[in-house]
C-alpha positions, 0 to 999 in steps of 0.5 A: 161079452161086449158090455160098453154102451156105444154113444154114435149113432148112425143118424144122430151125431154126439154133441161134444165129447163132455170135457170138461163135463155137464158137472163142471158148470152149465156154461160148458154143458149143451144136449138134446132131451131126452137124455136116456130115450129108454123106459126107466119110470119114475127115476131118483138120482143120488150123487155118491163122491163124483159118480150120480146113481139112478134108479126107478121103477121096476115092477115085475121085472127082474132083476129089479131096481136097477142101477145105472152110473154116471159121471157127467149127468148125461151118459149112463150106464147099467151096473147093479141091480138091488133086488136080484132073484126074487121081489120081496113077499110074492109067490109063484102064480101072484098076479103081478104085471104092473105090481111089485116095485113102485116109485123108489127113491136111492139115497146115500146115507152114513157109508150106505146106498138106500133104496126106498120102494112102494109095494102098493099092495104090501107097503114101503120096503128098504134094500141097503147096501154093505158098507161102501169103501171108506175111499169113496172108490164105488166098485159094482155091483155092490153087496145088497141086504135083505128088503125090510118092510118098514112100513107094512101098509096097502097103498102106501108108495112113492116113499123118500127118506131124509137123515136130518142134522139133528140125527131124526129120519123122516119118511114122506110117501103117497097113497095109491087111490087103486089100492087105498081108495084115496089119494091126492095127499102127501104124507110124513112119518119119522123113522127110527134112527136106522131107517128100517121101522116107523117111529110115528105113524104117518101124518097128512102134511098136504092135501092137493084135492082141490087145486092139485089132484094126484099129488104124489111121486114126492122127493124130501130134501133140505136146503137153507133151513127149509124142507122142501117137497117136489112132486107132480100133480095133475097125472103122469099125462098132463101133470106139472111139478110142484115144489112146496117148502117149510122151516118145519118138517109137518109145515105148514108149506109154500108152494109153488108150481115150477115147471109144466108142458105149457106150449112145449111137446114135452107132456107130463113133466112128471115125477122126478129128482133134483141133484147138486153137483160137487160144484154147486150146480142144480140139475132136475131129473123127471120123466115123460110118457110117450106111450109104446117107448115108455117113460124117457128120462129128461134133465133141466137145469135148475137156479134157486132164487130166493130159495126157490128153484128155477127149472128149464126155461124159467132159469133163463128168466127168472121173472117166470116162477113156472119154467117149461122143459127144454128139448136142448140146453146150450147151443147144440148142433143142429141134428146132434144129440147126446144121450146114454145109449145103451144099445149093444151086442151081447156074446153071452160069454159070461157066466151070469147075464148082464144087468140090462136082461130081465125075467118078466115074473118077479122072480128068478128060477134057476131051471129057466136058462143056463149061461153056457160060457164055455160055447159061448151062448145062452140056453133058455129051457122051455117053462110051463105058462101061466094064462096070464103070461110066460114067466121066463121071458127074458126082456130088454127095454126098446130105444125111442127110436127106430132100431133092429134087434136081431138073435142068432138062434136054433130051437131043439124041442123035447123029440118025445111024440106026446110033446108034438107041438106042446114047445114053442119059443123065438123072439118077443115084443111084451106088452098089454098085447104080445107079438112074437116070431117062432124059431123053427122046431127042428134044430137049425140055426137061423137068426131072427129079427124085429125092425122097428120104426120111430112110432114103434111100428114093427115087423119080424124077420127070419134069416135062413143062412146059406152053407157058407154063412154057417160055416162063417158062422161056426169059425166065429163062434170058435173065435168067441170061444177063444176070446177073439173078437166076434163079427157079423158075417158077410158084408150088408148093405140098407134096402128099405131100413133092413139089412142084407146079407148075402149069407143070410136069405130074409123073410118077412114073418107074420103082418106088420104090427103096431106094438103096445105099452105094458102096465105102467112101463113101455113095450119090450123085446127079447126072447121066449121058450115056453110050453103048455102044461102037458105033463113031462119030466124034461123040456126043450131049448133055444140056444141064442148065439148072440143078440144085438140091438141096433139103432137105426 
């Protein structure tokens, strides 16, 4: 399985090879936002030795709380996920697009990884890690415990911990306005000494009503003797970043607002996470959302002056209290970027998938695929859907930007006649509206393909391959199966965006479609086999050979 995430691409140059890294002082750092162009909502940053974590919102994908890793600030990678089968206190049937997983914060905590999360309809949950290596060496994945429901409350999210010198632990959180019927508040409660249950209910320490209206997302922190808040305020669209402090944990609390679009095309700023590096420098990580891409993680830098925080172009001129965010930091090329991209082709010659695939029903079922490693590709079953949608989608998340994602593939539904038609499966784009492309149901392999544009535009394809591509085809996939190193078949070339090959005959599938967001995350691509609820003791399957997604 080739997993390493390639870092050029075909239009966008990389900046600089990082040495020394954004770690080692900003003089040496230049880049290009956003710094990870995929849809990783509300994300928290934690340094753990000399690797930074990152994780975010989930919802109904799972596995969820993903994890990603990095060493300079710039470049990630996926490499564990907290919650692996199933999110915590749902059933099958729940409704539960746009639920489950909201807002986590990941600290490092006494030799442990903790995760924080907000159920907004159950309340906020912890997820720690076994304990670390006493090296500090991280090796992934980690082993994860149970989620514990430390604070069993409906509307309660955005929660973030504090371990303060004295040994007491606090907890600040939001409210849900969807679920609580009130919002616009920051909250503080003290935990017990593990973390794991409230010791004190949660108390009101800031009410944004009036000048600061959907105040939430909020990260605790101590620095010099002052706690200090970050939040946005103002909604996910057009909000700003607020940072509040106090020598007391209830306050009463400074605030100041530190960075807003102003006349930048970088909408929100929205909710985020500041980090130190081992050097002492400042980084503030938030997200923007660019509708259909999703929520697409920016990074400023950050200056503290008189013990305030200086974010974006404010740090250049500290006369400027509220910054704006910077699309480029240091002196990049023009037309170069740097960033973590992450996409890639995947053999499925492992015996599990990796931790970029997700199922879109909150939890996992063992009948739903099959990691066929030793022919080296993976078999989806056909599932029974549900009217709200098909739990054994499995889903990737789609760069913001115009790329390909093309399978191999062949469908060889149930041959019993009372199934005639009850079977379909193919490839996806989810969101609040579906698009897909139906592989043929008689057995054949043929490759499927969505070309999608910089606006998320879409078209599907289908490739027939001729007899001398099959043939390529099968010595490939011997190739995989003896460990050798896959290629695509023929040669190609670029008409229009598509790519050809003389091996493969590809016809447009359906209309050009214009693809729409989910609930709260962006649209995403990936597979499909499902069927109707005719009753019958056995289904169906698409085997998928290989899938790669492309950057154009």
């Amino acid at each position: 399985m080739n997993r390493k995430p390639f870092f050029t691409l075909c239009m966008m140059l990389t900046v600089l090879c990082l040495t020394p890294s954004v770690a080692a002082g900003a003089a040496a750092v230049s880049y290009t936002n956003p710094i990870l162009p995929y849809d990783y909502s509300d994300p928290d940053v934690c340094r753990v030795g000399d690797t930074y974590l990152m994780t975010s919102s989930s919802f109904n994908n799972v596995p969820g709380l993903q994890i990603l890793a990095s060493k300079d600030l710039l470049h990630w990678e996926i490499v564990d996920a907290a919650i692996r089968y199933r999110v915590p206190g749902y059933g099958e049937g729940e409704p539960l697009l746009g639920r489950m997983v909201w807002a986590p914060a990941i600290r490092e905590h006494d030799g442990r990884i903790y995760i924080y999360y907000g159920d907004p309809d159950r309340g906020i949950y912890c997820i720690r890690s076994g304990q670390l290596p006493e090296t500090g060496e991280l090796r992934f994945p980690l082993e994860w415990e149970e989620a514990v429901l430390v604070m069993p409350a409906k509307g309660y999210i955005d929660p973030c911990p504090l371990w303060d010198e004295d040994g007491r632990v606090w907890l600040c959180h939001a409210m849900a306005g969807s679920r609580a019927g009130f919002k616009s508040v920051i909250l503080v409660a003290e935990l017990t000494a593990d973390g794991l249950s409230v010791k004190t209910p949660s108390r009101i320490v800031f009410d944004g009503h009036e000048e600061h209206p959907t105040s939430e997302g909020p990260k605790l922190y101590k620095r010099n003797g002052y706690y200090y808040i970050m939040h946005p305020a103002g909604g996910v669209k057009e909000g700003w970043q607020v940072v509040q402090r106090s020598r007391t944990i209830y306050g009463p609390y400074e605030l100041r607002v530190v960075l807003a679009q102003g006349k930048t095309a970088i909408n929100g700023p929205h909710q985020g996470a500041w980090v130190e590096t081992p050097e002492g420098d400042s980084w503030f990580f938030h997200f923007q959302d660019v509708g259909v891409a999703g929520r697409l993680v920016h990074l400023q830098p950050v200056r503290w002056v008189d013990d305030w925080p200086l974010m974006g172009s404010s740090v250049s001129a500290p006369k400027q209290t509220c910054g704006e965010p910077l699309t480029h930091y240091g002196h990049p090329r023009r037309g170069e970027r740097t960033w973590a991209n992450m996409a890639h082709r995947d053999e499925f010659d492992q015996a599990q998938l990796g931790w970029d695939w997700q199922f879109a029903g909150g939890y996992i079922d063992p009948r739903w695929y099959f990691c066929h490693r030793a022919e080296s590709l993976l078999r989806l079953y056909s599932f029974p859907r549900t009217e709200e949608m098909i739990p054994n989608m499995l889903l990737q998340k789609i760069p913001a930007v115009a790329f390909t994602a093309t399978a191999r593939v062949r469908f060889c539904p149930n041959p019993v006649e009372s199934m005639r038609g009850a079977e379909q499966a193919g490839m996806v784009v989810f969101g609040r509206q579906s698009f897909t492309a139906e592989a043929p149901a008689d057995g054949r392999w043929v490759q499927l393909r969505l070309q999608m544009d910089e606006h998320q535009r879409g078209q599907f394809y289908m490739g027939v391959e001729s007899q001398k591509s099959k043939v390529e085809s099968e010595v490939e996939h011997s190739h995989k199966n003896r460990g050798r190193a896959a290629r695509v078949p023929g040669g190609s070339d670029v008409e229009d965006g598509l790519q050809h090959s003389p091996e493969v005959e590809w016809k447009a599938v359906g209309e050009p479609f214009q693809a729409v967001e989910g609930y709260w995350i962006g649209a995403q691509v990936g597979l499909f086999c499902t069927r109707d609820h005719r009753p019958i003791n056995d289904g169906g399957w698409l085997d998928v050979d290989w899938f790669e997604i492309t950057i154009q």
